[in-house]
C-alpha positions in Angstrom: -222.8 177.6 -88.4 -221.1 174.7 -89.8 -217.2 176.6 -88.5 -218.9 176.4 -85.0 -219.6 172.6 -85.7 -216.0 171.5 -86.4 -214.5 174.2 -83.4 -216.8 172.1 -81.1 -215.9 168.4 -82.5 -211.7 169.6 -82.0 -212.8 170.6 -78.7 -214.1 167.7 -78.0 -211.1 165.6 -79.5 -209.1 167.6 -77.2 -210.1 167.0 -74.3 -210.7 163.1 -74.8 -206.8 163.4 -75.6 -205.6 165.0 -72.8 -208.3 162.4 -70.4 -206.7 159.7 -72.5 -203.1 160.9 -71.7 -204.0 161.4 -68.2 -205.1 158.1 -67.8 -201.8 156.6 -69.5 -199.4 158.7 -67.1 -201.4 157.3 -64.1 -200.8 154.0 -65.5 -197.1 153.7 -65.3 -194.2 153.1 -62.6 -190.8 153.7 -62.8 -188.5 150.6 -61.3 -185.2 151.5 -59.8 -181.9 150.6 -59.9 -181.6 147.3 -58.5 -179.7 146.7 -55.5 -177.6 143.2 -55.1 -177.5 140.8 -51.8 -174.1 140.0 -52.7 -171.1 141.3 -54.3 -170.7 137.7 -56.7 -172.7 134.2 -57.0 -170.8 131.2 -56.7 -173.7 128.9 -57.4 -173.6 124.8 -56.6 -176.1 122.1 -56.0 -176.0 122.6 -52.2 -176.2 126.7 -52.6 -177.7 128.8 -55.4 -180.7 131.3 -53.4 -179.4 135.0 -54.3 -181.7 138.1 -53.5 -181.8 141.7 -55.3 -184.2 144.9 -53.7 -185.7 147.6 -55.9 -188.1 150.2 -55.4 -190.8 151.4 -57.4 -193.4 154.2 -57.4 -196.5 154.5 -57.8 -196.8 151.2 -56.2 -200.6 152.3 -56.6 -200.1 152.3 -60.1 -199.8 148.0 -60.6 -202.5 146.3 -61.7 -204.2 143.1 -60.0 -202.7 140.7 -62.5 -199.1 142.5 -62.5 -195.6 140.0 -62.6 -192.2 141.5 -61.1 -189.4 139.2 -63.4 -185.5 139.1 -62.8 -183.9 139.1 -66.1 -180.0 138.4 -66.4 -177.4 139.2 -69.2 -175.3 137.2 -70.7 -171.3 136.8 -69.2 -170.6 140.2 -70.7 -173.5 142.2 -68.7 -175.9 142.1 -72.9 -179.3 141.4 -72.2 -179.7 140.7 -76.0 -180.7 136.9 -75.5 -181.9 137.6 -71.4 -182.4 134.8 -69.2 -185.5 135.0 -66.9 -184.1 133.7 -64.0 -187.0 134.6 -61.1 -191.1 135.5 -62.0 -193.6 136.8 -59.2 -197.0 135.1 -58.8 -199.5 137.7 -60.3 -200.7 140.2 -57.6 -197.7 139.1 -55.4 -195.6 141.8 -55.2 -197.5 145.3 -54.1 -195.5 147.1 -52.0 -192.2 149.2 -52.4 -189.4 148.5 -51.9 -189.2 145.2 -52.8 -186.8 141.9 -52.2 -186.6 139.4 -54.7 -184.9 135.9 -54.6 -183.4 134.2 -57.9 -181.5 131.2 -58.8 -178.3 131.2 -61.7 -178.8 129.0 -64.5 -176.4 126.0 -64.2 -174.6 127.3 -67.3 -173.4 130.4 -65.5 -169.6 131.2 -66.0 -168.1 134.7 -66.4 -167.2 138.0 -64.5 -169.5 140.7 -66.4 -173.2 139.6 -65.6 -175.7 142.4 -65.1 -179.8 142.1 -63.4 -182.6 144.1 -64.1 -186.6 144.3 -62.9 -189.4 143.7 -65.2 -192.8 144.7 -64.5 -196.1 143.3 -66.9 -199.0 145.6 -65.8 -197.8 148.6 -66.6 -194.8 147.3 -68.5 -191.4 149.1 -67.3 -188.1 148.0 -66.7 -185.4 149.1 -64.5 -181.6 150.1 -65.4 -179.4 147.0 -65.3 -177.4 146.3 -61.7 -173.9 146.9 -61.7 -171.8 143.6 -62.9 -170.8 141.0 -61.0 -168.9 137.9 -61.0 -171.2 134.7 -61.7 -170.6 130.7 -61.9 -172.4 127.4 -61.3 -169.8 125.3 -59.8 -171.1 121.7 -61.4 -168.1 120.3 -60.3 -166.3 121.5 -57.1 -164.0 118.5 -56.2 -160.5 117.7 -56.5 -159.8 115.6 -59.7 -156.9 113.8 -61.3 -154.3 114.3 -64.4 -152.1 112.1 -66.1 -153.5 109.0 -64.2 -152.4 110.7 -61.2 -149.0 109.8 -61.8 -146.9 112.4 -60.3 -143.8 112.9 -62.9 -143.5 113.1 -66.8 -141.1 113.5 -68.9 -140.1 114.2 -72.8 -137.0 113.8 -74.7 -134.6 117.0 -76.1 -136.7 118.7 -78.6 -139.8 117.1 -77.8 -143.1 117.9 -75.4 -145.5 115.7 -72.9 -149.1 116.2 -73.0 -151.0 116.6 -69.8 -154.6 115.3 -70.3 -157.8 115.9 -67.8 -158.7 112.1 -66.6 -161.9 110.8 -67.8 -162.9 109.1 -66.0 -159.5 108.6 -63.8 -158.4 106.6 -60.8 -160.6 105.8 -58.0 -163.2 107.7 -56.9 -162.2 110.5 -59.5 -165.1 112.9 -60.2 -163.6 114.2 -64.1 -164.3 117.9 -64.5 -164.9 116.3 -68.2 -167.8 114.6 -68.1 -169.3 118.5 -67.8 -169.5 120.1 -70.9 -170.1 123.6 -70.3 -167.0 123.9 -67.7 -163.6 125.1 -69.0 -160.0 125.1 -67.7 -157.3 126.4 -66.7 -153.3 125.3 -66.5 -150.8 126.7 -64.2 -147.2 126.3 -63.8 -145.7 126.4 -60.1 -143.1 129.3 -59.3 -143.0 128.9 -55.5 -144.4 126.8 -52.6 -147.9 128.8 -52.7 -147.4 130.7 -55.8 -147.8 129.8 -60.1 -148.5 131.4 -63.0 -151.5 131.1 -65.9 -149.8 128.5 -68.6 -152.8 127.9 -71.1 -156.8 127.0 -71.3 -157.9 124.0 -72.1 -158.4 120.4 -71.0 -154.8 119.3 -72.6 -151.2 121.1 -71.9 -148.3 120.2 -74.3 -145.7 120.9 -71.9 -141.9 121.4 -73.5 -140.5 122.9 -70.5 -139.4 121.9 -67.0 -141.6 122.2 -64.2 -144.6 121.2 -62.0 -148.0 122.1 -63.7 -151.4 121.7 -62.5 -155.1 123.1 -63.8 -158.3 124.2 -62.3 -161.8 124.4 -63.4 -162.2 128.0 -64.6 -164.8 129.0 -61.5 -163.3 133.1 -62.7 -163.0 134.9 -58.9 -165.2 132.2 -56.9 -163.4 130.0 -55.2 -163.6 126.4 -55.8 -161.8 122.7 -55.0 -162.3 122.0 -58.4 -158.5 121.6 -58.9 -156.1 118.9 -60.1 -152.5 116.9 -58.8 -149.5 118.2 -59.7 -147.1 116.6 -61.6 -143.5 117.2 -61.9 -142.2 117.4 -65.8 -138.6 116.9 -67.2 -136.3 116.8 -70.1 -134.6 113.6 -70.4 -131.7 115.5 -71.7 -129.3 112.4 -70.7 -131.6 110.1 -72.8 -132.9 108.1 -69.7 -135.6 109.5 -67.4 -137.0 108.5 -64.3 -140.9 107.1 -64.4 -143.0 106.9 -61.6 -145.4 104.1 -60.9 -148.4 104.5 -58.9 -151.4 102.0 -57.6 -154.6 102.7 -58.0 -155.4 101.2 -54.6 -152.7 102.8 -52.9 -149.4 100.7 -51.6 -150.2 98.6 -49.7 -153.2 97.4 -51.3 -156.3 96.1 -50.1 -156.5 92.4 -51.5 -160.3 91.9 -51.5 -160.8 95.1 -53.3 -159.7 93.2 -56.3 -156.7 94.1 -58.6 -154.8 97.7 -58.2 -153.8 99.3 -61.8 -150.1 100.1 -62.1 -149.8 103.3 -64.0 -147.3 105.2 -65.6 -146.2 108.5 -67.3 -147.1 108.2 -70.9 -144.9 107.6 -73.9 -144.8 105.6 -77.5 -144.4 102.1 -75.9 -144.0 100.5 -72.4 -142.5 96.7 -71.3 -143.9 95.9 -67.8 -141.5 93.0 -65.4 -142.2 91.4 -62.1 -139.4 90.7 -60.1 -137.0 91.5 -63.1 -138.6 88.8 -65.3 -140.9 90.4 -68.5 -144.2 89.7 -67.9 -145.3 88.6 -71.4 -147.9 90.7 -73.3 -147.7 93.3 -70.5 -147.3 96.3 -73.0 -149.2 99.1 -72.4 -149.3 102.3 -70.4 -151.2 100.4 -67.5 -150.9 96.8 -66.1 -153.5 95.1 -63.3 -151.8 92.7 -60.7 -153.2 91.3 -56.9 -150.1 89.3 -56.4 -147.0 91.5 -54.2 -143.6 91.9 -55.9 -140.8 94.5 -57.3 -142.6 95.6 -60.3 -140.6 97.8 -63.1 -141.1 99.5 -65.9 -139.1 100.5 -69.4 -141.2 103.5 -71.6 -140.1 104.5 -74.8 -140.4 108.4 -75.2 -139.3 108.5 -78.8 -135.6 109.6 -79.2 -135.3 108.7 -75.6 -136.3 106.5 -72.5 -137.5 106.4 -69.2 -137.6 103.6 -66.1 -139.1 103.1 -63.0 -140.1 101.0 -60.4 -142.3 100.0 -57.1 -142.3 97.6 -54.4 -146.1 96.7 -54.1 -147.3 95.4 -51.1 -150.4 94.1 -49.7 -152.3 94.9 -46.7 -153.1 90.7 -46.6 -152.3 88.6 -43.8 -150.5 84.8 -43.3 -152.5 82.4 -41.1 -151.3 79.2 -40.2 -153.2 76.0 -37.8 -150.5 73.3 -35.7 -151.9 70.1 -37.7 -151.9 69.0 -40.5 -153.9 69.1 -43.5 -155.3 64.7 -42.8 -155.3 63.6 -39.0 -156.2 60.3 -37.4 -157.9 60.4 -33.9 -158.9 57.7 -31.4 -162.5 57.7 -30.9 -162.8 59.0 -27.1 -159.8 61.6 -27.6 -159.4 64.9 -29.0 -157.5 67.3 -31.2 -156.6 70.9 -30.2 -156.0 72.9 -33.3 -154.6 76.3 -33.1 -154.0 79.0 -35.0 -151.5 81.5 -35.8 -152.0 84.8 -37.6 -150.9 88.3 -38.3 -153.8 89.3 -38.8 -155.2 92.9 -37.4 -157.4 92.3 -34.9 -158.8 89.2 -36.1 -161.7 87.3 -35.5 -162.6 83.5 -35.4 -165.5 80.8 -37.0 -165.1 77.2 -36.9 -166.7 75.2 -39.2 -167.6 71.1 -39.3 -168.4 69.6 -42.4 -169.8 72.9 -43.6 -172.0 74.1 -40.6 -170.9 76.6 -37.8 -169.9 75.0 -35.0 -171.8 77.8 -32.4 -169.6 79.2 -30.1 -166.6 78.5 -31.7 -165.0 81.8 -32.4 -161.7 81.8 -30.6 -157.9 81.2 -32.0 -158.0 77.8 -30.8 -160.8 74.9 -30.9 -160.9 71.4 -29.4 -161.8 68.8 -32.0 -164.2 65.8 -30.9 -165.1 64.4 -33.8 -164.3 63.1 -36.7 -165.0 65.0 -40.2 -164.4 67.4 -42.1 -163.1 70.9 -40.0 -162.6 74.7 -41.7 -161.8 77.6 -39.6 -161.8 81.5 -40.7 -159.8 84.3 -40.0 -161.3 87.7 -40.8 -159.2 91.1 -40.4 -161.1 93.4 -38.7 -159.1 96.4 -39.2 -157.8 98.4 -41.9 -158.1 96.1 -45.0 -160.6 94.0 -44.1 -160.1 90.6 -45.7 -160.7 87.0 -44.8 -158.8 83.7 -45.4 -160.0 79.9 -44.6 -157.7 77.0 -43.2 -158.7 73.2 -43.6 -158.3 70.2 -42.1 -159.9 66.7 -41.8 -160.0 64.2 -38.6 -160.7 60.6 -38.7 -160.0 56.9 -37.1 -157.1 55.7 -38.0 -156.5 53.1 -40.4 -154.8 49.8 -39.3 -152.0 48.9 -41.8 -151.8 45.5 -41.0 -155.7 44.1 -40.0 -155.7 40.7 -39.2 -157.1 39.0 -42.5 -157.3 35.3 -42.8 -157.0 35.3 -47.0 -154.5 36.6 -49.0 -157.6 38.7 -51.7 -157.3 38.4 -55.3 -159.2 41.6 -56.4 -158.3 45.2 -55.4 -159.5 48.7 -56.0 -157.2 51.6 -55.8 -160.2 54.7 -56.4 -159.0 56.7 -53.0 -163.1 55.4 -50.7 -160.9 53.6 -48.2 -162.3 50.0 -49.2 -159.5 47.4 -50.6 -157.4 50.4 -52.0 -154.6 48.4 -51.1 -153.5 45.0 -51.6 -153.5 43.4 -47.6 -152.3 40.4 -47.2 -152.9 38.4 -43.8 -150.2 39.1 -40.5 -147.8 36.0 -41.2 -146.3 37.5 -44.4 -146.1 41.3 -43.9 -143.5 43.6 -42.4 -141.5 41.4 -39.6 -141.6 38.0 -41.0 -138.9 38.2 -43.3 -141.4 37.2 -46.1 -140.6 37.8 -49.8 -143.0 39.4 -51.6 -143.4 39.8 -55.2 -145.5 41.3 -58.1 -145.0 41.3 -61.5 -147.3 41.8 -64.6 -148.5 39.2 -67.1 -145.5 39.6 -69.3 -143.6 39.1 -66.1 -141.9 43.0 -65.3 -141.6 42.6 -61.5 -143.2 45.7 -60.1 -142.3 44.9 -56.7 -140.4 43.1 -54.3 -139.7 43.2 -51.1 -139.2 41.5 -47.7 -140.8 43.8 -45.3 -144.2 44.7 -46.9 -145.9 47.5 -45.9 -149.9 46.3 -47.4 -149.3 49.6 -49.2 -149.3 48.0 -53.0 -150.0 49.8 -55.2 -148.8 53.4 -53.7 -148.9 55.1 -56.7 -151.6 55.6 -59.5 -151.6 52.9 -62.0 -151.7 53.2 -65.5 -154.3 50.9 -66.3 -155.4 50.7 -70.1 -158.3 48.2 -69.7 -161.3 47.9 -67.5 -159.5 45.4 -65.2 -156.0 44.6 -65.4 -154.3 41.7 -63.9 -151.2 41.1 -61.8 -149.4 37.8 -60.3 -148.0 37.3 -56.8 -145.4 34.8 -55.3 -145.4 34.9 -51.5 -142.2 33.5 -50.2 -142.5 32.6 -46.1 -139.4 31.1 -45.0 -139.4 27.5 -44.8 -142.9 27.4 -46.2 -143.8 26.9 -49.5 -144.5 29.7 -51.8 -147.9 30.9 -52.0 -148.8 32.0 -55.6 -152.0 33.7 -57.6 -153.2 36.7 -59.4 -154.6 40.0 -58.6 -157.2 41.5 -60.2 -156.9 45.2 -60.4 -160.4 47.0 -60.6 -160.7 50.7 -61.8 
């Protein structure tokens, strides 16, 4: 009885077993292979959508909550540390076969990467795709090396070291200032051909030749590359060193001032015009002004010179008066002006306000004050430049004053500036005129005065300082007194 017991109880095990079993086989899917969209993924910020399609079967076999997920290898196709690049909503993904669309991590760079599909409810996964070329191009723009200065050059027995810019010239976008990209040197053999030098974002380079590097994008291609630049030996002990502007010659003057660079070495003398420009010692040297600039470099055992005429893309302007001009009240004053100028354009200004409508190269002046007209370049460097000028009534140099004054005061308003003395004994009347200090230094004399004393600053070392006049008319007698300078 109790041997019919336990029979039963294995029976029973059994067939919960093979129910169980059943249930588990029903349960589970099989993922293929899956099939790439492309044959490699050149990623950037303006493309990075790839797509893979697998199939799977039972598709009846997912559960409700089920997630399809991409997982990628590393650069070598190892899906030891995996990177999740796509996951399905739950429920999402039902029917077979099935497309998939994925994005590569920005710190994507090698030939060997491999995919594979994931499933969550039942867990399976599929074989791994076949390899494939994979980068993120975080930096896919032309860039410069040595301050993209197009020569170098070392001495016998020595090297120059090519260096990445960071940040460069210009508009330079350095391949640098990303960390996870590497690099690439090459040396040219032909027009359109070169050959692999070195990696790294430095090249000592002890041979002749033209050498450039790119940003290690693998197969992809990619405008992630730099200038070239021409090395050579200075076997003669002098070599030739090129000068560039980092605003290009000619340069744009309102752009500020262009850098002067050259190839690198242990010490450098900069000169304008053949003079040395004091304290202008190192590999660089900022200027706004135009000129013959040159340049001695001290390689070591060995040296190297260059130069450049700079130019600028400025204009010259000029107006046909001068700088102080009387006018009549009633007439007027047509001011003109010449320019170079590229298509230039015209605002005239009186005493600081726009005169409306005035925009032309010449203007007719009416009235008296204080006149500013600007010339603006319109194309190609587009840079400005003012002219000035003043009109007002004339001054009489002899006004008809009835007594000779005693008290002057030279400060430049226009009001007894000068000593003016009446009609009778100026310019004309064969007068004699005289000044002289109170220790008696004559400081003028003359028999055709102008009313211009004093016409030059004096030095005056007290608050008021005092001078004495004889006025000698013929056959009259002589008119004397003092004159009281005021500061």
């Amino acid at each position: 009885m109790q041997k019919t017991t336990i029979l039963k109880r294995l029976y029973i095990l059994a067939c919960l077993s093979v129910l169980l079993l059943s249930e588990q086989m029903s349960a589970q899917i099989v993922i293929g292979t899956p099939n790439l969209g492309f044959s490699q993924a050149c990623a950037s910020s303006s493309f990075n959508t790839y797509n893979a399609t697998f199939v799977f079967s039972p598709d009846t076999a997912l559960a409700s909550n089920n997630q399809f997920r991409i997982e990628m290898s590393d650069a070598s196709g190892n899906f030891a540390n995996a990177t999740v690049v796509f996951t399905s909503n739950p429920g999402a993904v039902t029917v077979s076969p099935a497309t998939l669309n994925f994005s590569l991590p920005t710190t994507t760079s090698g030939e060997g990467y491999r995919i594979r599909i994931k499933s969550t409810a039942p867990v399976a996964t599929s074989s791994s795709s076949v390899s494939f070329a994979a980068y993120y191009k975080s930096q896919d723009s032309p860039f410069t090396i040595n301050n993209l200065v197009s020569t170098g050059a070392y001495c016998t027995g020595a090297n120059y070291l090519l260096t990445i810019d960071n940040p460069g010239t210009g508009e330079n976008d350095s391949p640098l200032n990303y960390p996870s990209l590497t690099f690439k040197w090459f040396k040219e053999t032909g027009p359109t051909t070169s050959v692999f030098v070195a990696d790294g974002s430095t090249l000592a380079v002890g041979q002749p030749g033209t050498y450039f590097v790119k940003t290690n994008y693998g197969t992809c291609t990619s405008n992630s590359f730099s200038n070239r630049v021409t090395i050579s030996e200075a076997a003669s002990g002098q070599a030739n060193a090129s000068i560039v502007s980092s605003l290009g010659n000619p340069f744009c003057p309102d752009q500020g001032v262009t850098t002067l660079n050259t190839l690198g070495g242990n010490s450098y003398q900069w000169y304008k015009d053949g003079v040395l420009i004091p304290n202008a010692t190192e590999q660089t040297y900022q200027t706004d002004e135009s000129g013959t600039y040159s340049v001695q470099v001290d390689l070591g055992s060995c040296e190297a010179s260059g130069s450049i005429v700079l130019e600028s893309e400025g204009f010259s302007s000029s107006i046909n008066v001068d700088e102080e001009n009387a006018m009549e009240i009633g007439d007027s004053l047509v001011v003109s002006v010449t320019t170079d100028a590229s298509n230039p354009q015209f605002q005239w200004f009186l005493n600081g306000v726009i005169i409306p409508n005035a925009n032309g190269a010449t203007y007719e002046a009416t009235q008296f004050g204080d006149y500013k007209v600007t010339i603006s370049q319109t194309t190609g460097c587009t840079v400005a430049k003012e002219l000035f000028f003043s009109i007002s009534e004339p001054v009489d140099p002899f006004p008809d004053v009835s007594n000779i004054p005693n008290l002057i005061s030279p400060n430049g308003d226009g009001i007894n500036d000068t000593w003016m003395i009446p009609l009778q004994y100026v310019s004309g009347t064969n007068t004699e005129v005289m000044i002289f200090t109170s220790q008696g230094k004559v400081v003028l004399q003359t028999n055709n005065y102008q009313n211009n004393w004093p016409e030059n600053q004096l030095e005056l070392n007290s608050v008021n300082q005092v001078f004495y006049y004889i006025i000698q008319a013929p056959n009259q007698k002589a008119k004397k007194g003092s004159i009281t300078v005021v500061k």
